[in-house]
C-alpha positions, 0 to 999 in steps of 0.5 A: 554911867559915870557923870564925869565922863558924860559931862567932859565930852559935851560940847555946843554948836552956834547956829546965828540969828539975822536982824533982818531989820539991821542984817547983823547977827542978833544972836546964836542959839546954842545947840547941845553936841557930842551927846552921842559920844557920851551915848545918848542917840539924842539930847532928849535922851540925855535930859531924859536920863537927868530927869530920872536921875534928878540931876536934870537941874545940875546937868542945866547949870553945867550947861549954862556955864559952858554955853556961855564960856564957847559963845564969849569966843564968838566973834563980838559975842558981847554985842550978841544974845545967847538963846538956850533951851530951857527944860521945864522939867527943871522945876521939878528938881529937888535942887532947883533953885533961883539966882544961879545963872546971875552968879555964872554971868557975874562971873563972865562979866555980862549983863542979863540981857545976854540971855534968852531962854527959849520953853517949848511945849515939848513936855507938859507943864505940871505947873502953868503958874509955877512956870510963870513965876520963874518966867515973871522972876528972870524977866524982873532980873533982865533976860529975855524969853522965848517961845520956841517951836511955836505952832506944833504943840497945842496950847500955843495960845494960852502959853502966849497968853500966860507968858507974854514971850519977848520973842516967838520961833515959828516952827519950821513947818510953817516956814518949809514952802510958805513962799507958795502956800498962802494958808501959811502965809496966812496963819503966820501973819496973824501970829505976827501981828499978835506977837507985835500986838503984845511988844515981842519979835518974831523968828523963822525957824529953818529958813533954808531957801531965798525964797522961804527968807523972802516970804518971811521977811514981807509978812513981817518976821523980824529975825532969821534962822536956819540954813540960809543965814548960816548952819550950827558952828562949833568954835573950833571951826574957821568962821568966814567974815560976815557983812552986816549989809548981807540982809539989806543987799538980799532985801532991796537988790534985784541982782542974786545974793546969798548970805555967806555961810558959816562952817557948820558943826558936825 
């Protein structure tokens, strides 16, 4: 497979993230597309290729540069944080090297706070202490990170012990039903309270219902995301007007409310 061509039909979707506190969009996790016309059935399978290939770190700043480039035409995008997936696996490139994203955001004229980096669990880490010392070093350099997946891996603990992330993403198996299941509700307000214990924010992952955003917002999330605040958007697609007031009006109105949806991507 001919790189060029693997790269030149990848693409990114946006999926918002509300500030309940505020009910503005806090900001947009870029989400990998078109990997199937590249042909990968998913994006793992993607990364996985790179990681074989050891090209995993390159493939990583394309990305990084592109995601960027599609989130400055969202709207008031320089008022709004970018999360992107960070694979660990990067690490272990032979090319890997530090300061490359302080050149790309140099370049597009944004300050470091833009970027959030979300790590999950999803591949062992060979390294706890080297992955803290790139961790310790992008945050030095003024970008925010994130847990992501939280609660289905099984050293969630200790990689909140080790990384003190500024933000924690509750996984959606904890957010589907929690508005009738009080062992969730339970389990997640510990989280949040340890979370806000050590200074870091809270997301719901995969809100998808009035009630679930409820639930969350009374047991202390900060932020939202899934369905309910709005699907993944390509740029492309016709984005309606959102009001910064949606979350207020949902919150503290008895009369029903919905937050308007954006166009999803495909």
């Amino acid at each position: 497979m001919i790189w060029e061509d693997i790269l030149r039909e990848l693409d990114f979707a946006f999926q918002p993230i509300l500030d309940v506190a505020s009910g503005r969009i806090y900001g947009y996790e870029a989400l990998l597309r078109n990997y199937d016309r590249a042909g990968f059935e998913s994006v793992f399978a993607l990364l996985d290729y790179a990681v074989e290939n050891r090209a995993l770190y390159t493939l990583d700043l394309f990305l990084r540069r592109l995601a960027l480039q599609r989130f400055l035409q969202l709207p008031d995008a320089r008022k709004r944080r970018l999360f992107y997936n960070l694979d660990n696996r990067l690490l272990e490139m032979p090319d890997y090297r530090q300061g490359n994203t302080h050149r790309v955001l140099e370049e597009f004229d944004l300050p470091a706070s833009t970027m959030v980096f979300e790590i999950s669990e999803r591949h062992q880490f060979h390294s706890i202490e080297r992955m803290k010392s790139m961790i310790d070093t992008y945050r030095q350099q003024g970008y925010r990170i994130a847990l992501d997946d939280y609660g289905v891996g099984f050293s969630g603990l200790q990689l909140i012990y080790s990384v003190e992330p500024d933000i924690v993403k509750l996984d959606r198996f904890f957010i589907q039903g929690v508005d009738s299941d009080p062992k969730k509700r339970l389990f997640l307000q510990h989280v949040i309270q340890l979370s806000h214990l050590m200074g870091g924010m809270v997301v719901a992952e995969g809100v998808e219902t009035e009630d679930e955003y409820r639930a969350c917002v009374r047991i202390g999330c900060d932020l939202i995301q899934g369905y309910f605040v709005g699907r993944p958007l390509f740029i492309e697609d016709s984005i309606r007007t959102h009001s910064d007031s949606t979350a207020r009006d949902l919150l503290h109105a008895d009369r029903e409310s919905a937050i308007p949806h954006l166009k999803p991507g495909l």
